[in-house]
Every structure is written in structure tokens, then in C-alpha cells.
VOBA-1610 file (N, C-alpha, C; in pm, whole numbers, padded with zeros to 5 digits, always signed):
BEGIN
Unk+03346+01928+02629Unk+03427+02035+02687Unk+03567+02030+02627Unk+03619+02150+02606Unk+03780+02165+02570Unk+03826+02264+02573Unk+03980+02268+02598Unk+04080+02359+02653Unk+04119+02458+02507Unk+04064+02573+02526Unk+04172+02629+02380Unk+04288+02698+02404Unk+04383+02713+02311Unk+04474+02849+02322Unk+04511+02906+02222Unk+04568+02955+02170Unk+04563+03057+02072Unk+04485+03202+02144Unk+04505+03242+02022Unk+04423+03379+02030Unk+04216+03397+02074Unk+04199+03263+02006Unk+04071+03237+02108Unk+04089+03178+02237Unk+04187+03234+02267Unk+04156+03149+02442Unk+04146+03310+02510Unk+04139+03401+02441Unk+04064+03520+02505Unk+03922+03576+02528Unk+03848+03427+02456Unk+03710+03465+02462Unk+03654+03441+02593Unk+03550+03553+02609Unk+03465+03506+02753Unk+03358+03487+02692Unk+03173+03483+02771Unk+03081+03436+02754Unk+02984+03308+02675Unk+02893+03363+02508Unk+02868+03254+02468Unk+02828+03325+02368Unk+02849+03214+02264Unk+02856+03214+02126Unk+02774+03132+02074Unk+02622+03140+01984Unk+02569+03006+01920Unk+02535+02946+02044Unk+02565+02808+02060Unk+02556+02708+02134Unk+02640+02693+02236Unk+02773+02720+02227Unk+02903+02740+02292Unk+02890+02818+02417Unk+02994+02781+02505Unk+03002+02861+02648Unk+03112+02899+02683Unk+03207+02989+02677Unk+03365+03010+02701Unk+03382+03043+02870Unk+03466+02972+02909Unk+03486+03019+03102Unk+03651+03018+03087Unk+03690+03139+03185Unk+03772+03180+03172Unk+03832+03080+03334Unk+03913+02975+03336Unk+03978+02937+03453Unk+04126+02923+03458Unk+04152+02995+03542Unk+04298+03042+03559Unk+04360+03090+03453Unk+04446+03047+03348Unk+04530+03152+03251Unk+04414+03072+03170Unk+04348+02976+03151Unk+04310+02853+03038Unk+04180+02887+03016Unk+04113+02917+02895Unk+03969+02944+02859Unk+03908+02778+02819Unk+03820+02722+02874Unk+03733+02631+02870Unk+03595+02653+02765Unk+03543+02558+02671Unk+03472+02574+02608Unk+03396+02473+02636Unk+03268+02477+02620Unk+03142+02344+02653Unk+03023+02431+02588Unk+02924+02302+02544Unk+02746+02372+02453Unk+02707+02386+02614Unk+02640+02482+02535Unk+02557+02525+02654Unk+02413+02400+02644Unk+02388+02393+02800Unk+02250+02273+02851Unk+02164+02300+02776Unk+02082+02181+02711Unk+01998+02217+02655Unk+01896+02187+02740Unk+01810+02337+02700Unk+01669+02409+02780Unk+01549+02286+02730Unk+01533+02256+02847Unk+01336+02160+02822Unk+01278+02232+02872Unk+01204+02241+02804Unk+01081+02362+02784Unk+00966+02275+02843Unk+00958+02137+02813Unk+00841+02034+02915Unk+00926+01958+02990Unk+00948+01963+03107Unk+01001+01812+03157Unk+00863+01721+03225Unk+00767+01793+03158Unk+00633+01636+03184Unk+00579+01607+03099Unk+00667+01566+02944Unk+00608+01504+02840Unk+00537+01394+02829Unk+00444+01340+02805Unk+00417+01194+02820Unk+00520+01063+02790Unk+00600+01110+02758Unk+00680+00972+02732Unk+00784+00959+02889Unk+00759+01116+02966Unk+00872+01148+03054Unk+00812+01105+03203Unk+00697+01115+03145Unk+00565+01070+03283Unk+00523+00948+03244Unk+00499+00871+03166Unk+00484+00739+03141Unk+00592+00649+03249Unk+00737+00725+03174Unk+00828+00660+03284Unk+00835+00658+03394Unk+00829+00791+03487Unk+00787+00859+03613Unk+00712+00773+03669Unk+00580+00798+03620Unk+00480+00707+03729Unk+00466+00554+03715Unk+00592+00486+03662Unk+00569+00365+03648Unk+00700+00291+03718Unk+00781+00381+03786Unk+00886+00351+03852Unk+00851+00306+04011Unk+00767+00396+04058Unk+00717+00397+04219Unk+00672+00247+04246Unk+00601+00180+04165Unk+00585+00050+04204Unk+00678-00022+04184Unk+00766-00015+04111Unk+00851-00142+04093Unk+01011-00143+04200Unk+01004+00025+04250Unk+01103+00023+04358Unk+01025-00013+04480Unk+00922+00022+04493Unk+00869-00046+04624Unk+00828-00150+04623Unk+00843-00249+04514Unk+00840-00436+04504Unk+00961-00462+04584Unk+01101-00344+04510Unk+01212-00402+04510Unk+01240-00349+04666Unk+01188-00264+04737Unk+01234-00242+04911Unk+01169-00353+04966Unk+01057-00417+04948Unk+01050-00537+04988Unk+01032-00700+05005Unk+01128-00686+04845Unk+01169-00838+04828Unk+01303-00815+04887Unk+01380-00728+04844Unk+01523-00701+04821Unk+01627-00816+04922Unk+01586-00826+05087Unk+01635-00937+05153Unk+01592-01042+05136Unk+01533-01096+05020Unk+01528-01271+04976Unk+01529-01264+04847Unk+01594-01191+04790Unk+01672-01156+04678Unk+01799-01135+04622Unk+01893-01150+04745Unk+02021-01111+04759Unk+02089-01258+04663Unk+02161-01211+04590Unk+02209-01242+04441Unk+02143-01368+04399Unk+02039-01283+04363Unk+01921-01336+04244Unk+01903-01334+04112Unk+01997-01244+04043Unk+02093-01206+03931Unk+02188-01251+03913Unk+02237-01370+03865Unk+02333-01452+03904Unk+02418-01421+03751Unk+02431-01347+03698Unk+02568-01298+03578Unk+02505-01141+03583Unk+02487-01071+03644Unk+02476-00888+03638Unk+02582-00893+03585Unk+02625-00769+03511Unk+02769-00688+03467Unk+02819-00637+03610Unk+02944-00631+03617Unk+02991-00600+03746Unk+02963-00471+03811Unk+02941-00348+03703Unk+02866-00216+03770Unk+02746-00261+03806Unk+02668-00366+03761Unk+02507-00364+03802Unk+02493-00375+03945Unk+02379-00349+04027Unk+02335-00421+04154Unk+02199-00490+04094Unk+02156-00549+04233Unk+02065-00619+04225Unk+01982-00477+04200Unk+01945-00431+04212Unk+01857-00256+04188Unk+01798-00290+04073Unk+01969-00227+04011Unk+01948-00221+03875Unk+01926-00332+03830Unk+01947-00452+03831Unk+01893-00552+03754Unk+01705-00581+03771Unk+01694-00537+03902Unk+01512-00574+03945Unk+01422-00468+03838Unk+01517-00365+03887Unk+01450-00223+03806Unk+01452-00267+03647Unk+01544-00318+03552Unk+01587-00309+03452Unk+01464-00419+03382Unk+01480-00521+03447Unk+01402-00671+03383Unk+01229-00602+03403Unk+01226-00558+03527Unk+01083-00508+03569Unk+01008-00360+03462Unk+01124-00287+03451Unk+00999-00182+03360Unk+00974-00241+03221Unk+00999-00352+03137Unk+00935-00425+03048Unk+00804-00474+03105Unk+00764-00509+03214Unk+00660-00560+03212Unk+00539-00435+03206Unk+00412-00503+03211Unk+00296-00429+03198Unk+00305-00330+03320Unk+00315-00165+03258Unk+00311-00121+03406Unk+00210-00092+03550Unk+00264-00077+03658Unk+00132-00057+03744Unk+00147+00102+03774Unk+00050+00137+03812Unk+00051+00310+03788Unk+00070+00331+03929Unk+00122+00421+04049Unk+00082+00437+04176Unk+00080+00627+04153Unk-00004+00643+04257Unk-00039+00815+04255Unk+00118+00854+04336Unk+00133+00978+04296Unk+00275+01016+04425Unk+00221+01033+04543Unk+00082+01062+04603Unk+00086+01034+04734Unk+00078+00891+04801Unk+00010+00764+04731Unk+00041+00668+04710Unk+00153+00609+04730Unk+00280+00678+04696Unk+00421+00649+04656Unk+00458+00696+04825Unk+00434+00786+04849Unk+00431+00878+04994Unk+00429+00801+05105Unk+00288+00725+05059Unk+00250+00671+05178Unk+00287+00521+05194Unk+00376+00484+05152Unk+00402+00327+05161Unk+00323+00258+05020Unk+00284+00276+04918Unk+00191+00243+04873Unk+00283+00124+04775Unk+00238-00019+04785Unk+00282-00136+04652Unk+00164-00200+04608Unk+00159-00203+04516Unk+00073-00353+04456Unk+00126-00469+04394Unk+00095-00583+04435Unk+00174-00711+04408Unk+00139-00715+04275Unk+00249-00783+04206Unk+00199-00820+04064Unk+00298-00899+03980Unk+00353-00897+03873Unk+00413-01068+03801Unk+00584-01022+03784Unk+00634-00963+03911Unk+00748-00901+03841Unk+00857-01018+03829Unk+00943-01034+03754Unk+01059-01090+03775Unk+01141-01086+03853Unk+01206-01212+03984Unk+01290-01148+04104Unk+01423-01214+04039Unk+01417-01345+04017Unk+01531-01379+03974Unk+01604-01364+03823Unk+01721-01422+03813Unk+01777-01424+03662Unk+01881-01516+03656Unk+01902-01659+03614Unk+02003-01721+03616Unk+02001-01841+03525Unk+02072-01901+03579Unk+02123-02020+03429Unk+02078-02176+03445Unk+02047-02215+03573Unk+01887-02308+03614Unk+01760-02315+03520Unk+01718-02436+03511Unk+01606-02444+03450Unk+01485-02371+03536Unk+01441-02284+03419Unk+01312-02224+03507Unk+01217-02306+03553Unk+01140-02297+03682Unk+01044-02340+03719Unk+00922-02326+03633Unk+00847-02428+03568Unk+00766-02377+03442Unk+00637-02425+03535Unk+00537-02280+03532Unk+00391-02252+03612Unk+00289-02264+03511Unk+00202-02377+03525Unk+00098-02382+03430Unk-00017-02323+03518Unk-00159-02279+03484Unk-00273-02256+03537Unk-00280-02077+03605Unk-00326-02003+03617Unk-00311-01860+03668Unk-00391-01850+03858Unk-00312-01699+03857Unk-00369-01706+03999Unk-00333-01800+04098Unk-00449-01837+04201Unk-00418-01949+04283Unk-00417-02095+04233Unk-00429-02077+04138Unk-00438-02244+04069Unk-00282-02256+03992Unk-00195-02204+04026Unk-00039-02211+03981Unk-00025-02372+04009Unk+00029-02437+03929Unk+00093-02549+03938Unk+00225-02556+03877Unk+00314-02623+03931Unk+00445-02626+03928Unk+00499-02729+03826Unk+00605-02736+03758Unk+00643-02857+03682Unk+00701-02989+03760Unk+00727-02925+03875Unk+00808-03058+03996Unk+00738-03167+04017Unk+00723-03228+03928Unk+00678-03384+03962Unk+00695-03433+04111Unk+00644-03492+04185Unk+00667-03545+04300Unk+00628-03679+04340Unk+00538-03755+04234Unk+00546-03868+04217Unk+00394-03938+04320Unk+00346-03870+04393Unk+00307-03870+04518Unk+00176-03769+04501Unk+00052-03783+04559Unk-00066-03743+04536Unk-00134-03628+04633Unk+00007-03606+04763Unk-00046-03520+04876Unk+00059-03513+04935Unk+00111-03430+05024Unk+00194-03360+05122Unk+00079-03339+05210Unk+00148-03431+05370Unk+00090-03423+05462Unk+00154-03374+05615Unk+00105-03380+05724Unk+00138-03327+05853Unk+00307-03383+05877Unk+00305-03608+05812Unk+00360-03646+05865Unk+00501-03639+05726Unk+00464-03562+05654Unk+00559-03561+05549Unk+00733-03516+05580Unk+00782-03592+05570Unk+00961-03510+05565Unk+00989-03450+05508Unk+01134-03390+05521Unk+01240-03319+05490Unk+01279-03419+05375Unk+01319-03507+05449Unk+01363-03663+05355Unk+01293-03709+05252Unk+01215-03713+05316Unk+01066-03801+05166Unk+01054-03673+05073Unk+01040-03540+05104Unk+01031-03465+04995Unk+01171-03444+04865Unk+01273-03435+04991Unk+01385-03425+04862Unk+01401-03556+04800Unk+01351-03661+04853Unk+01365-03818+04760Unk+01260-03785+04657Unk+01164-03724+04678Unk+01052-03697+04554Unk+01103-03652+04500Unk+01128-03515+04513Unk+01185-03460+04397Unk+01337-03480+04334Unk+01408-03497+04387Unk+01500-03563+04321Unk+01536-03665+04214Unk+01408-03818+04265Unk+01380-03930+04177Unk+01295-03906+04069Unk+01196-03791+04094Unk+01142-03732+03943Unk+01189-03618+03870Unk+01259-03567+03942Unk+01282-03460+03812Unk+01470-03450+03816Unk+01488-03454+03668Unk+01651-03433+03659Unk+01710-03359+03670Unk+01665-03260+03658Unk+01714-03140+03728Unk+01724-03111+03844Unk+01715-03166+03963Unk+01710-03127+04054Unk+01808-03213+04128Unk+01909-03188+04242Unk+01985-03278+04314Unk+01991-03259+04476Unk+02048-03366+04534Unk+02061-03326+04703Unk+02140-03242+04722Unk+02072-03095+04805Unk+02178-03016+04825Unk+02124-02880+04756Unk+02016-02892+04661Unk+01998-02822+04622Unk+01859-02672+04702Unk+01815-02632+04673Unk+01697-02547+04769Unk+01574-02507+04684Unk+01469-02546+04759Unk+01319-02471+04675Unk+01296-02385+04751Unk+01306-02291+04731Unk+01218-02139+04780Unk+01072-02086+04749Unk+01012-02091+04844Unk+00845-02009+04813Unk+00852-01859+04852Unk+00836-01764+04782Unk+00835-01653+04794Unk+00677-01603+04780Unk+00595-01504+04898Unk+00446-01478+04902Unk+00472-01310+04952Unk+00387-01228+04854Unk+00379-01118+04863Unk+00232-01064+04886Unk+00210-01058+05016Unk+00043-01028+05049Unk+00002-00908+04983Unk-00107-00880+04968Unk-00191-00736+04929Unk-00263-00700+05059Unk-00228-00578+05084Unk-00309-00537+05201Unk-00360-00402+05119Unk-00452-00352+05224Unk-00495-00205+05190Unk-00502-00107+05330Unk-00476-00032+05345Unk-00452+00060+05492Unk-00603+00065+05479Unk-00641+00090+05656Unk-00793+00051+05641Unk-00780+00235+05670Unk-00701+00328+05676Unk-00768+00457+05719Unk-00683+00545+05552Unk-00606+00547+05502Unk-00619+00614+05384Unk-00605+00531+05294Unk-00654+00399+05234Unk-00673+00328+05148Unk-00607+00323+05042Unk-00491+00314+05107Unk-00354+00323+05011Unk-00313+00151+05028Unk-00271+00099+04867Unk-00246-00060+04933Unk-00100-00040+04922Unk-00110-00135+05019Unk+00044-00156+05043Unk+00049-00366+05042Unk+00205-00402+05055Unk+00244-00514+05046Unk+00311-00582+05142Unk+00298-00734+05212Unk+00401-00766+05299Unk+00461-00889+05296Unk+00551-00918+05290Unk+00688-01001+05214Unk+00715-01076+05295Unk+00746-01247+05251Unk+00790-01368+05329Unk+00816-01440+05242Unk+00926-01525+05236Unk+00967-01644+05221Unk+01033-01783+05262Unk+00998-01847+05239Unk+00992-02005+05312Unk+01131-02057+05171Unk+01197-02171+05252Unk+01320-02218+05216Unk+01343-02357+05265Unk+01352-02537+05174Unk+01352-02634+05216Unk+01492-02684+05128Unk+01590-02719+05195Unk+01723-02762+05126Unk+01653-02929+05094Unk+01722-02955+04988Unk+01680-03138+04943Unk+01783-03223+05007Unk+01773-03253+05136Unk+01834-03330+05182Unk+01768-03442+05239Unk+01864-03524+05197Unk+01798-03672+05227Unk+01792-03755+05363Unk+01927-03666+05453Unk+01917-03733+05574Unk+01859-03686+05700Unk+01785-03560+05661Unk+01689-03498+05772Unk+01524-03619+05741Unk+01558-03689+05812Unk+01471-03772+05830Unk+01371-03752+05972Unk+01390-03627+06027Unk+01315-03574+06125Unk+01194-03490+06134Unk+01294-03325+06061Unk+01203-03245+06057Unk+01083-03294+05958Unk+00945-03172+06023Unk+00818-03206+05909Unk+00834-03096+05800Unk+00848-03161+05705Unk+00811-02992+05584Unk+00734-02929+05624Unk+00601-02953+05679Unk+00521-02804+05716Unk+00521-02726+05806Unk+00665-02755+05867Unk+00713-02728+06010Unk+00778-02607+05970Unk+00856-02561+05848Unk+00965-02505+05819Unk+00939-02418+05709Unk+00807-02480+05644Unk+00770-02375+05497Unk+00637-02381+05493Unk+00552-02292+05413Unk+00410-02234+05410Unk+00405-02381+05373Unk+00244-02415+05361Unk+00198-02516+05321Unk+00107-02522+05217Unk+00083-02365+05193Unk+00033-02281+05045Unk+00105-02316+04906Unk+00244-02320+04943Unk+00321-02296+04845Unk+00349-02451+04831Unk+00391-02558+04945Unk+00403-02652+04909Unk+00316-02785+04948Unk+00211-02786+04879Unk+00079-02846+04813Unk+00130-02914+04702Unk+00023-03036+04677Unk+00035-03075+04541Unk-00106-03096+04442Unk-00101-03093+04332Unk-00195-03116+04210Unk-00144-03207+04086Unk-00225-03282+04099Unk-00185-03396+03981Unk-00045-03433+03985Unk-00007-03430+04142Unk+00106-03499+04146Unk+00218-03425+04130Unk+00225-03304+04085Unk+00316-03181+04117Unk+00305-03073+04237Unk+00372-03016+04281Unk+00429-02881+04371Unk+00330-02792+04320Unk+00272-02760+04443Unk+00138-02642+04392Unk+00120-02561+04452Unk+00014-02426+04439Unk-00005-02343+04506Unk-00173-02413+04549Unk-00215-02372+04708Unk-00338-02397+04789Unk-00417-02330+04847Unk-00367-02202+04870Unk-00437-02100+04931Unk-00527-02040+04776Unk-00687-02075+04772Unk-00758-02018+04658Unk-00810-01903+04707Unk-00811-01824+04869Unk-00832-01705+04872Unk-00725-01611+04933Unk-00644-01655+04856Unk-00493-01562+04843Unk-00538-01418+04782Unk-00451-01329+04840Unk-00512-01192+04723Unk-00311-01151+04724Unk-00222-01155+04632Unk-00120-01098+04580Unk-00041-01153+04497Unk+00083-01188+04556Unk+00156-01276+04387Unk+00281-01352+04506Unk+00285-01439+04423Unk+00339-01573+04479Unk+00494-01611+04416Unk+00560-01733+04395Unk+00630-01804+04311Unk+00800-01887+04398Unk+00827-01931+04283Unk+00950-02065+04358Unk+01058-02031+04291Unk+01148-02083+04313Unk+01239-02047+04333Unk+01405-02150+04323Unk+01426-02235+04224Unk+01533-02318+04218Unk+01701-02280+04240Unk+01762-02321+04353Unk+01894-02280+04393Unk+01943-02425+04376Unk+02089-02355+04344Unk+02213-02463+04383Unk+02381-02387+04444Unk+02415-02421+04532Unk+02538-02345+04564Unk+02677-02463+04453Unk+02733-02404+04422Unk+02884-02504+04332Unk+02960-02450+04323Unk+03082-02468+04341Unk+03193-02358+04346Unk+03202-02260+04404Unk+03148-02255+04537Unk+03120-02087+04571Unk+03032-01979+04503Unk+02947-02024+04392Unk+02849-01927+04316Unk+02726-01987+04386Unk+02627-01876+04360Unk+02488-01917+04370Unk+02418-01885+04259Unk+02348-02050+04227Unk+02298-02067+04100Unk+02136-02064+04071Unk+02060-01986+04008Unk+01930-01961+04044Unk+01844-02002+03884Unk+01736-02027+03919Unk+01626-02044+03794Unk+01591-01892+03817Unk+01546-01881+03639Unk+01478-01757+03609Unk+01331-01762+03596Unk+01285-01648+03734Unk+01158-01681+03772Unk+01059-01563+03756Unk+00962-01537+03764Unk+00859-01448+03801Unk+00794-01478+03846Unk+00712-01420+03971Unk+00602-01415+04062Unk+00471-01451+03948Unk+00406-01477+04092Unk+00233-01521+03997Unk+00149-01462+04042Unk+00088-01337+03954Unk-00003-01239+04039Unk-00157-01309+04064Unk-00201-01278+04161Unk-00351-01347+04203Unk-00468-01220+04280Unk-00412-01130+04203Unk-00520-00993+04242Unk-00560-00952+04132Unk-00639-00986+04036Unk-00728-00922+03943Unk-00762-00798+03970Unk-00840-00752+04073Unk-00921-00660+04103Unk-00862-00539+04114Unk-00756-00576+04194Unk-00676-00437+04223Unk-00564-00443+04151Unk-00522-00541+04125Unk-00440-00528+04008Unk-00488-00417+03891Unk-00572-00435+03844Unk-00675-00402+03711Unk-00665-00253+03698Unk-00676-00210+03885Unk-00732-00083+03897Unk-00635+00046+03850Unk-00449-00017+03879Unk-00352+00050+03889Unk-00289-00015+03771Unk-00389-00063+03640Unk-00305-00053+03536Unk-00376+00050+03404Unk-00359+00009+03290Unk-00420+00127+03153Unk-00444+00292+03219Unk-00510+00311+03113Unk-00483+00467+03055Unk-00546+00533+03201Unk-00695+00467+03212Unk-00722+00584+03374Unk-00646+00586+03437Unk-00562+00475+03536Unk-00439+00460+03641Unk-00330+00516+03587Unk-00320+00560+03461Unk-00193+00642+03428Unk-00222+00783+03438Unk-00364+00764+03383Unk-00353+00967+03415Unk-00401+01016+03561Unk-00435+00933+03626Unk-00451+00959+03806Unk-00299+00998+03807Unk-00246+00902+03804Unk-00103+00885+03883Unk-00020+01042+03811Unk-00045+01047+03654Unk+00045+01184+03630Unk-00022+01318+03662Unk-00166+01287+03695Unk-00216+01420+03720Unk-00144+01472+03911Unk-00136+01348+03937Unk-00098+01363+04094Unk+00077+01420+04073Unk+00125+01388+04004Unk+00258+01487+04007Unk+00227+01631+03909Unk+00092+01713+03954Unk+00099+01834+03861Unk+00101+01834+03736Unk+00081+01695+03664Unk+00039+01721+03550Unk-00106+01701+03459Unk-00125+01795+03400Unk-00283+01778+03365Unk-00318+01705+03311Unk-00448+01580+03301Unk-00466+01496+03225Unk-00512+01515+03077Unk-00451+01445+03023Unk-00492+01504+02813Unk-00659+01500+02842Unk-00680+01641+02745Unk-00842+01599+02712Unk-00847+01575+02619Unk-00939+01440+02569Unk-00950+01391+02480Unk-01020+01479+02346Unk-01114+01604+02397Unk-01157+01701+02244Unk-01097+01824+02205Unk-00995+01833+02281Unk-00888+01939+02247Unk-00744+01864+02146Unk-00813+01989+02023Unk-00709+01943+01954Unk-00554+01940+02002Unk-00431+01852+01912Unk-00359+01849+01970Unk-00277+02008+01865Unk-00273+02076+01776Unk-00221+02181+01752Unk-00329+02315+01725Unk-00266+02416+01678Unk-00345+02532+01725Unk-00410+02526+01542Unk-00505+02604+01537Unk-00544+02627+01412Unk-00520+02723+01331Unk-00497+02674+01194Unk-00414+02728+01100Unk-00507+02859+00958Unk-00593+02843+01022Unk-00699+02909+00907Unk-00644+03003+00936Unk-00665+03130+00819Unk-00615+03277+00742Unk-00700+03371+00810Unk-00858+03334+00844Unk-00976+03432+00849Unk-00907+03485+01030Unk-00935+03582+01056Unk-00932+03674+01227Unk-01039+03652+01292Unk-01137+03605+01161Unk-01286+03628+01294Unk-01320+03467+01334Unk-01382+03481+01413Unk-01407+03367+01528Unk-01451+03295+01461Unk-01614+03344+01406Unk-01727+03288+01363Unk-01700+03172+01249Unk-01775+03083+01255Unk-01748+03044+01095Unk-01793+03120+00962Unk-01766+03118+00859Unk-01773+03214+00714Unk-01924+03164+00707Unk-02005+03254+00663Unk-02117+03246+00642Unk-02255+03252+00748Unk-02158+03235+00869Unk-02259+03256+01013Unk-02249+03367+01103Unk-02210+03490+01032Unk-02199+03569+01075Unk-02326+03653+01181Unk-02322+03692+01306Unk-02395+03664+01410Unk-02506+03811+01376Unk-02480+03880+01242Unk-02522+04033+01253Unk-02673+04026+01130Unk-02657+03887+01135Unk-02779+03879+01054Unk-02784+03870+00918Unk-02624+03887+00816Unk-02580+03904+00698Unk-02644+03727+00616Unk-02644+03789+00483Unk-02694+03679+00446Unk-02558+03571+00390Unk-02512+03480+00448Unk-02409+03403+00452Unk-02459+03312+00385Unk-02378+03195+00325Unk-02456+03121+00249Unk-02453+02988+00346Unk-02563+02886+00349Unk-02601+02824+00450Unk-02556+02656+00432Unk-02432+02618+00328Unk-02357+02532+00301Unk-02238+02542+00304Unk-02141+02474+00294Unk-02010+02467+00373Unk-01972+02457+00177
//
């Protein structure tokens, strides 16, 4: 946009591309908007229908997420950072009535982002195992507060008193009357302190999440159906300091269903747009001839010649 004067500051309407507005003594110039002729291109609906799931991850992690992004740029929110890290991943498709109706599917998104050593998850699904050494072959009824942060503390260097493991569990449900799935959100929280020599760990956090295998921090529930994961904090200086994590999806099935090309063209046909057919060409045809027929098959009985 810009102010002219001179003798063109008497122009009104539009010129080319240009738009002249006449405000107060001062003529204003700006291009005129450019016209989309599709606003449901595939690259425009790719994006579209791959947003609905990852904001409805983010409505309900969002309160055990609160600064989980631990260096955003100062315009960012946590939003934008969930949204930003999350549409790289593989997308999940949801229909817009889907979207309507409450509709999430759990799956491997990234919640955190920070400068902590990541929690490194070997094995998939419910068989997640954790890198947290614990030194120790089982977590039991009579297990502490105490004895756990002495485990982990004395095996792994990274970790200190004071610091917090978080289990974060995102169920898969499915509405049993319009079979729309939806998701429901909890997390469990054990500070490593050494002098709660009282409470029981399984008093205070799932006992899914904190299991062990070969002597590490594990996941236990093997008929889990959604996505899981942990979570390394430290408070210092007044910051909160986080490992960079992603969930661990454990729904194959329905996972599967709301990803590739079918779950994409459900989901764009449900916002009014038609799904590509695969034997329609993609431009119009260019041949010279008016008539329909092909040359030589003419329907009147002419003798055409019977090779191409």
C-alpha cells in the first residue's frame, strides 16, 4: 500500500493489478487480492484435514503441558509450538464431523522440547522400555518415594534429587453410539526425593508407567490401547527444564485406519471436496478432430482402417 500525490493522486478505481481509494484529500494505492479460483487444492486440504487431530491432542494434553517448550521464541505459545513440531509427523486424517464431534486419536506426537537428556524408549507399543536404569529387578506395593529416587539417582547421571519423572497416558476410547473415537488424558508425577521415606510410589503414580524390565523403568499395561510416555524435569533458577520427548503410540488398528491415502480422502471428501478419481485424466484433451469417435471407427458403417 502507498500514499501518492502529484497529479496521480486524482485517480479513482483500478488499473492492471492496482486499486486507487480516494481517503480524505489522500489517494491510497494497494494490488488488488489475489482471486483463488480453488481454495480446496490438495496441497490446501492435505493441510486442512491434518490439523483437527493434532489440535485436539493439544485441548487435551495442554494442562500437563504447561511450559513444555522450554526456549519457544517469545511470540510463540505452547499452541504454536505443539502445532508446529506435530504437523511433521505422519499425519492422522479425522472427518469434519469427526472433528464436530469430539473426535482424537492417540498417536506419537511430540509434547515436550528442551535441553535435558531425552528419555531414550527402546521396544514399541506396550513393550516401551525406558533408559532409567534402576538397578533393581521390580517395583513393588512396599516400594518408596525414597528407594526409587536412590535408584535412580545412583544409576543414572543424569538425573538428581529434586528432580521429577512424569508418566503421561492418553486412552483411546470410541463413543459406543456414533463411533467417533475420542481420547482421555492423565498424568502421574514422582519428585526424586530422598527423604520421603513414607509415601508408596504406587500410591501417587500409575503403576503401568512405573514398572520395570531388565532392570529399567517400563511400560506394563500389554492391553493398553493409545500412546503413553515420560517425561524428565528439573526446576534451577526459576526455569523449568524438560527432556525432549514423544509419546509412544500402542493402537495399531485404529491408528492405521486414520492414516494414508483412504483416511485422507474420507476426511477431504467430508469438507465438500470430491475424492480424485483415479481414471480421469488429470487435463482435458488436446486432439484437432470434433468428432467423438475414434478415426477409423466411425459408427455409420464407413470403411475405416482397422489399425491405429
Amino acid at each position: 500500500m502507498a500514499i501518492l500525490n502529484g497529479i496521480i493522486s486524482k485517480m479513482k478505481g483500478s488499473a492492471g493489478d492496482l486499486v486507487f481509494k480516494q481517503v480524505g484529500d489522500q489517494t491510497i494505492v494497494c494490488e488488488k487480492p489475489t482471486k483463488m479460483t480453488n481454495p480446496r487444492t490438495d496441497a490446501q486440504m492435505k493441510q486442512r484435514t491434518k490439523w483437527g487431530n493434532i489440535i485436539a491432542m493439544y485441548k487435551g494434553i495442554k494442562p500437563l503441558i504447561n511450559s513444555g517448550f522450554e526456549n519457544k521464541p517469545a511470540n510463540n505459545s505452547d499452541y504454536n509450538m505443539f502445532v508446529k513440531l506435530n504437523t511433521q509427523q505422519t499425519p492422522v486424517y479425522l472427518t469434519k464431523q469427526q472433528i464436530a464431534g469430539g473426535g482424537c486419536v492417540a498417536t506419537d506426537y511430540q509434547i515436550t522440547q528442551g535441553s535435558l537428556p531425552s528419555i531414550v524408549i527402546t521396544g514399541t507399543g506396550n513393550g516401551a522400555v525406558t533408559d532409567i536404569h534402576l538397578g533393581v529387578t521390580s517395583i513393588t506395593n512396599a516400594t518408596t518415594v525414597a528407594q526409587f529416587a536412590k535408584a535412580v539417582v545412583d544409576h543414572n547421571p543424569d538425573y538428581q534429587y529434586g528432580d521429577q519423572i512424569s508418566f503421561f497416558k492418553v486412552e483411546q476410547k470410541v463413543n459406543a453410539e456414533t463411533s467417533i473415537p475420542y481420547c482421555q488424558f492423565s498424568a502421574w508425577k514422582v519428585v526424586l526425593d530422598a527423604a520421603d521415606t513414607e509415601t508408596k510410589l504406587w500410591d501417587i503414580v500409575a503403576r503401568e508407567g512405573f514398572a520395570t524390565s531388565d532392570g529399567c523403568l517400563a511400560h506394563s499395561n500389554a492391553n493398553f490401547v493409545g500412546a503413553f510416555g515420560w517425561v524428565h524435569s528439573r526446576k534451577t533458577g526459576g526455569k523449568t527444564l524438560v527432556s525432549s520427548q514423544s509419546l509412544v503410540a500402542a493402537n495399531d488398528t485404529l491408528l492405521a485406519e486414520h492414516r494414508g491415502d483412504l483416511a485422507y480422502n474420507l476426511a477431504k471428501s467430508s469438507y465438500g471436496s470430491s475424492i480424485d478419481v483415479f481414471l480421469a485424466p488429470d487435463g482435458e484433451g488436446t486432439g484437432s478432430g470434433s468428432n467423438d469417435t475414434p478415426s477409423g471407427g466411425g459408427g455409420n458403417g464407413g470403411g475405416g482402417n482397422d489399425t491405429l
